[in-house]
GUMAR-623442 format. One record per residue (C-alpha): residue in one letter; z, x, y. Coordinates in steps of 0.25 Angstrom, whole numbers, padded with zeros to 4 digits, always signed. Example, Ala and Ser with C-alpha at 12.3 -4.5 7.8 and 13.67 -1.06 7.14 Angstrom:
REM residues 2
A+0031+0049-0018
S+0029+0055-0004
//
This chain:
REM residues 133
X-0155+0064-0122
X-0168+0069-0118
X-0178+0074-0130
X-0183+0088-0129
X-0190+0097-0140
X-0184+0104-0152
X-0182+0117-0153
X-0193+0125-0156
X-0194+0140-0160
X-0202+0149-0149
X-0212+0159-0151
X-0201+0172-0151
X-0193+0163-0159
X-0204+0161-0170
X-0204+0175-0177
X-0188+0175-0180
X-0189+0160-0185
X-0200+0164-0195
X-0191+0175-0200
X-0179+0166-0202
X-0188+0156-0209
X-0193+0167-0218
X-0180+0172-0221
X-0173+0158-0225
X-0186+0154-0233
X-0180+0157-0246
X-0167+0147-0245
X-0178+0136-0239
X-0183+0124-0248
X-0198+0128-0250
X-0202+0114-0241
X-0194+0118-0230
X-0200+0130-0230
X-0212+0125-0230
X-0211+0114-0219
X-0205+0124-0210
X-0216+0133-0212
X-0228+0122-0210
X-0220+0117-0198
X-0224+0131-0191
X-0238+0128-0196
X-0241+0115-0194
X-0234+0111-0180
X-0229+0097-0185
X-0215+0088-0182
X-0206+0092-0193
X-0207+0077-0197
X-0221+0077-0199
X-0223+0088-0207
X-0208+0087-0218
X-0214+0070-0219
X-0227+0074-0223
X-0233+0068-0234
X-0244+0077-0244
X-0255+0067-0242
X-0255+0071-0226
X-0259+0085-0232
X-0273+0090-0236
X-0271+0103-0242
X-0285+0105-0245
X-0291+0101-0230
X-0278+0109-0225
X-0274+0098-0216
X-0263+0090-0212
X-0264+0074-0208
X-0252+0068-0201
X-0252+0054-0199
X-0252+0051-0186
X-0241+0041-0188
X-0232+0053-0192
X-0235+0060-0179
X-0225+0058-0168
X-0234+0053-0160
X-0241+0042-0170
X-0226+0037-0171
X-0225+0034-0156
X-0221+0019-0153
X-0233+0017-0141
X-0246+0025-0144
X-0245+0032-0155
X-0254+0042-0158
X-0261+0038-0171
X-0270+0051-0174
X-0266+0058-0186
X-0262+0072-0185
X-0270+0084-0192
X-0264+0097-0195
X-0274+0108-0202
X-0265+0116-0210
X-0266+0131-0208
X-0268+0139-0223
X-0253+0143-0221
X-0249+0128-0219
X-0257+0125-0231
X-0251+0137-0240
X-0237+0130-0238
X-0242+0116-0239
X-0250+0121-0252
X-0235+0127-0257
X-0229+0115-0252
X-0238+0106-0261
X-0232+0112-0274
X-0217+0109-0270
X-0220+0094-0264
X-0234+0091-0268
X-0231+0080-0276
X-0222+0073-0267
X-0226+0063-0255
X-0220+0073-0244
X-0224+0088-0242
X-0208+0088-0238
X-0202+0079-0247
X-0186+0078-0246
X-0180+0086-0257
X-0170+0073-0260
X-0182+0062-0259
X-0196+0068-0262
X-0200+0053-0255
X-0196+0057-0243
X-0200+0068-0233
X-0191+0081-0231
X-0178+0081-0220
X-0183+0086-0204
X-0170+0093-0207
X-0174+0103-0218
X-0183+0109-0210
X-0172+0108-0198
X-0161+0115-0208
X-0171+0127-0212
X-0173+0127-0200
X-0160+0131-0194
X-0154+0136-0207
X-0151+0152-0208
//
């Protein structure tokens, strides 16, 4: 089988989505919500963003440091790229990870798995709320 891309909302598609999403807010876990909402902020793998732990995030300097061995490319086998990966977060990126802090703040992971705070949130939470109605 040959790899191809995800599917990925287009422009005319963006205004109806941001509707949906607003409406099913409500019957949404807060970190969902949240995750999805920094996803259309931020611009990182889903991966990257629910396994992020808080001491990647400086919410005073308002920025982000990944890793670089959490980036795709830092995990290839030959040449991996080894720069890390800065992210300046926007004031509304900030705002929800601020909101975000008061819920999961005192754990390891901003998306900690609602069974096992030890380890990071399922890919397919945000993939179910997602494609839920």
């Amino acid at each position: 089988m040959k790899a191809g891309h995800f599917a990925a909302i287009t422009p005319d598609e963006l205004p109806a989505f941001l509707a949906a999403m607003d409406k099913n807010d409500a019957r949404l876990f807060m970190p969902t919500r949240i995750a999805i909402r920094l996803m259309l902020l931020v611009f990182v793998r889903t991966s990257e963003l629910i396994e992020t732990p808080w001491s990647e995030i400086d919410l005073e300097k308002g920025e982000w440091i990944i890793p670089w061995h959490r980036m795709k490319r830092g995990k290839l086998a030959v040449n991996p790229d080894t720069t890390d990966h800065h992210v300046c977060l926007s004031r509304q990126a900030l705002d929800l990870l601020r909101e975000l802090h008061t819920l999961t703040g005192s754990g390891k992971y901003l998306f900690p798995n609602q069974r096992d705070h030890e380890k990071p949130m399922s890919n397919g939470a945000i993939l179910m709320a997602l494609i839920c109605d």
